[in-house]
Residue, then its C-alpha position, 0 to 999 in steps of 0.5 A: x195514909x200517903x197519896x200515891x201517885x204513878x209517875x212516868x218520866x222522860x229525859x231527852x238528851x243530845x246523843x246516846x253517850x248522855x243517855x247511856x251516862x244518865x242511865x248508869x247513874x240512875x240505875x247505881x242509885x237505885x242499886x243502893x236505895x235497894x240495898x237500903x230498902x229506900x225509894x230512890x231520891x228525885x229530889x223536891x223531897x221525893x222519891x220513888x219507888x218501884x223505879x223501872x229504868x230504861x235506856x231508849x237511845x237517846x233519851x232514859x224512861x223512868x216509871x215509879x210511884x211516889x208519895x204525894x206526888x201531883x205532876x202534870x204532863x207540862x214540861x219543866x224547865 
């Protein structure tokens, strides 16, 4: 049986414009991985399921679940 592990992702970007762009691409993705009964891909092998996305200004909010999944509340990159 899988770990299953929470996750809760906050991108911060320049201005609305960026978030509004990433937030329509995500929510595209995960109107296909829907429609295939798939998670939703966030790469490193992972996805996510039960995804929630959100549009907060200037930054997009993306909660789920994932399989085998260990994050931190580091910051990457």
């Amino acid at each position: 049986m899988a770990n299953i592990c929470s996750v809760n992702i906050r991108v911060k970007s320049v201005d609305d414009a960026s978030a509004q762009k990433l937030f329509d691409r995500l929510t595209a993705l995960q109107k296909e991985a829907d429609a295939q009964h798939i998670g939703l891909f966030i790469g490193s092998e992972r996805y996510l399921f039960e995804a929630a996305i959100e549009n907060c200004g200037t930054a997009v909010k993306v909660d789920g679940w994932v399989k085998w999944g260990v994050l931190s509340g580091e910051k990457l990159g």
